[in-house]
Each structure stands twice: as C-alpha cells, then as structure tokens.
N, C-alpha and C positions, 0 to 999 in steps of 0.2 A: 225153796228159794236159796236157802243157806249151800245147799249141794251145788246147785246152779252154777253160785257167784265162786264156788271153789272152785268148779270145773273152767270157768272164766278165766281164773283169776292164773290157774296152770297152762290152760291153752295161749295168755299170755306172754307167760314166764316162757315158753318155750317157741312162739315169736320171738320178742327180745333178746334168746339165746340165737337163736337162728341169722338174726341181723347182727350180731358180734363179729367183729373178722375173724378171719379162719386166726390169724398171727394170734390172737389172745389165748385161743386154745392151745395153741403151742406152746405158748410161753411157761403154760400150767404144768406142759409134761417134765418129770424131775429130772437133773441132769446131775451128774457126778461133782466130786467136787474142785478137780482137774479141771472139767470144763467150765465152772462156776469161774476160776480164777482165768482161768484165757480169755474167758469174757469181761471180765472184770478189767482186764489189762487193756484188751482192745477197747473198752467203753475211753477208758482214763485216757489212751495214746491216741482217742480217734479228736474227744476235747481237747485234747494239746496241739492237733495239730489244728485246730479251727476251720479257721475258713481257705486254708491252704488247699483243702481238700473239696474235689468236686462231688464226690458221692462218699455217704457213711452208713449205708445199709449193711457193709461186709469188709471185715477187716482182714488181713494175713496177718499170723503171728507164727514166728520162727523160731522156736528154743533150740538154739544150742547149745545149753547146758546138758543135751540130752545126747547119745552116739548116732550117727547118719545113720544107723540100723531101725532104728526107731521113728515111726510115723510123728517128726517135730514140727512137722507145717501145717498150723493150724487154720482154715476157715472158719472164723468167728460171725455168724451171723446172729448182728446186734438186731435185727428185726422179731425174727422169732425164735431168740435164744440156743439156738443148734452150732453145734460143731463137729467139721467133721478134718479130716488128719490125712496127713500125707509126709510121704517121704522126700527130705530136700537134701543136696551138699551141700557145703561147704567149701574154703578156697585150700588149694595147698600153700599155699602159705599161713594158714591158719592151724595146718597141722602139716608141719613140715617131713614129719615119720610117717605120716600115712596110719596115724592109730585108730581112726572112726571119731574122734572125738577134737572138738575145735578146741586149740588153747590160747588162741588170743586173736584179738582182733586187729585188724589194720585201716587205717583212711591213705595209706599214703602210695603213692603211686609206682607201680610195678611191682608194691610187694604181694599181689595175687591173693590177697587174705579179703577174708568177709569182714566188712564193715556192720557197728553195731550201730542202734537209731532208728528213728521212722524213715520212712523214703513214702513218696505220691506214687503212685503207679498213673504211668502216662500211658499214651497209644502204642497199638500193635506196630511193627516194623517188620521187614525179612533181611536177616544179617547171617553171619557168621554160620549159625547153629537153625534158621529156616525163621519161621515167626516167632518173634519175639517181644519183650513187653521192654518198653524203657522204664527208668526208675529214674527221680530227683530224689536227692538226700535234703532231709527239712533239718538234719541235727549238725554240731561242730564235727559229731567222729565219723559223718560221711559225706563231707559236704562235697569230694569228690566221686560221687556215686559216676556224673555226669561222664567228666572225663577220664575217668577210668574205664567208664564202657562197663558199667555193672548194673544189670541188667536179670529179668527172669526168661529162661529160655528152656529148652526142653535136652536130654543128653544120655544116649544110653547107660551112660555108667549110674545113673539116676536112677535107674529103674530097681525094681524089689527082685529081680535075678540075678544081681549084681549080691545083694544080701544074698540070699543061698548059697551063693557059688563060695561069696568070701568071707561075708558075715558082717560086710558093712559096705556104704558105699565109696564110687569112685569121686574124687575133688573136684572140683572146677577153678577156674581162674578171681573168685571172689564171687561167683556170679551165685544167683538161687536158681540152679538148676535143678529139675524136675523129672520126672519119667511121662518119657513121650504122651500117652495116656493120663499120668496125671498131669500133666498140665494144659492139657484143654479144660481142665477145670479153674487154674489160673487164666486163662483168655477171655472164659467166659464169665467169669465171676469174679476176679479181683482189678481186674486193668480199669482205665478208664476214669484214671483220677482218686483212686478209693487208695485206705492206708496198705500197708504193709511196716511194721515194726518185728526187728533183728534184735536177739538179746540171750543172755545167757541166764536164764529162769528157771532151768532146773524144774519145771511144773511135773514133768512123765505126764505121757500118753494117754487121752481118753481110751482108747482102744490097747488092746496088746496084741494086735494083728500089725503086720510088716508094713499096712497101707489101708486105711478106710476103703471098703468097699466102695464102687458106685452103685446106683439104684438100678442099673440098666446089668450091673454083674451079679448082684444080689438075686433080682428075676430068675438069671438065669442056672443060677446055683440051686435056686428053691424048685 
C-alpha cells in the first residue's frame, strides 16, 4: 500500500506540473544579470506609466548609454522573463560628429535628437520611411514626441551592415529606427499601446552579437 500511495502521490505531482503554464517554466530558466536589470526597469517604467498604457505583456527598452554598434533595444518580455536585443539609432542631432554614440538628448523641435522618457506606442501608419508605428511621449522631456513626428520605423542605415562596413550605425532624424528585418519584430510585438522607455543606462548587451538572432535564423544556421 505504502508503494501505492507513493506512486499516486508522484503520478499526481506530475499532473499538477503539467497543468502549470508553460510562462512559469520559463520564468525558472536563469537569465544574466543584464537582463535581470532591463527587466527590472521595464517592470518599474511599465507601473509608472499605469493605466496610460493599453497592453504590459512587453516592453521596449532603449540604452543609449550604449554605441549604435551594439544590440541596445531591448525586448523585455515581463510575462515570461526573456529578452531579446536589437540594434536601434539614434538622432543626429544627438550626436552631431557622427561618433556612434548619443550625447545628449533633445524634446525641442527641429533639433533632430532623441528624446529621453516612456512614450505608448500607438498604431501602425504608412509614411515617410513605408509602416510605421506612432509613439505619444507620457514624460516632460518628450512631450513633443507627437509633433515632432518621432516615431519607430524601419531605415537601411539601421541595419547590422551598416556595423561592418563602418562599425556603427547611421542617424535618424530623432526617430527609433530599426533594420528593416528587425523591426517587424517591433510591429509585431511592441505597437499597439505597450511601453517603449529611452534612456541613457549604460546596462551592455545580453548578447555580444551585432543583433539578437531570430528563431526562424537560428533554424536556419543550426
């Protein structure tokens, strides 16, 4: 009997694992401590920004305290603890020499610089640069995100061959532009009312690769 109620008692335990969400499993897998702090930030900036915000499953977080060569755009997802990284610009007028590295920020209009702060990410649009995500600034140093026309969009100089060729990437007009490829990963995953917080954080990169793999490049590598 005693073997029995042990065998019971396991064929349970392992039921009641089975009905656990997948999310909990994840959360257990260990993550750096890079990502411990992006996530930690996105938790803090996704409560500050309350109920401004229509979804908090997944947050963008931008360091640029870090050089455009470097994968500084973070996907924080606060559901099941992952992050994954990518390469974004910055505005020239954030870095007026063109050095890879932003040194100040701007809210004011025409000076072409990236503004610091949360911004909502709104709906898609097609403008300028094809689809595009709108941003509202929820803070004082971007409250002209709006009319500025600063936005996430996608830009060849964005992309990680721009790193090879120069060893960093090309500027934008204040905007968070992207590589074409990466950012259908922003359309699909951060638009639509979720955060996006800008900021000079100095965290460095989960990865030390130019750009977080996708799962669909990964496949095809392996």
């Amino acid at each position: 009997m005693a073997d029995r109620r042990t065998a019971l008692k396991a064929g349970g335990a392992a039921c009641a694992a089975l009905a656990l969400p997948a999310r909990l499993f994840a959360q257990a897998s260990p993550v750096s401590e890079n990502e411990r702090r992006i996530l930690e930030i996105a938790k803090r900036e996704v409560e500050r920004a309350g109920d401004a915000l229509w979804r908090t499953d997944i947050a963008g977080i931008a360091d640029f305290g870090l050089p455009s060569n470097m994968p500084r755009f973070h996907f924080a997802n606060l559901e099941n603890g992952t992050v994954r990284s990518f390469l974004v610009s910055h505005g020239t007028g954030s870095d007026p020499e063109h050095s890879g590295f932003l040194q100040h920020f701007s809210n004011v209009p025409g000076s072409n610089a990236t503004s610091r702060g949360a911004y909502i990410t709104w709906e898609w649009y097609k403008g300028q640069y094809g689809t595009s995500i709108r941003l509202g600034g929820l803070d004082p140093d971007n409250s002209n995100a709006l009319p500025r026309a600063i936005v996430m969009h996608s830009a060849w100089y964005a992309d990680e061959t721009m790193v090879r060729k120069w060893g960093k990437l090309g500027r934008s007009n204040g905007c968070f532009a992207m590589g074409p490829q990466d950012f259908n990963e922003a359309l699909w995953h951060l638009s639509g009312g979720r955060l996006l917080f800008a900021d000079r954080l100095g965290i460095g990169a989960p990865t030390p690769l130019a750009r977080t793999l996708t799962g669909l490049e990964s496949a095809a590598l392996g």
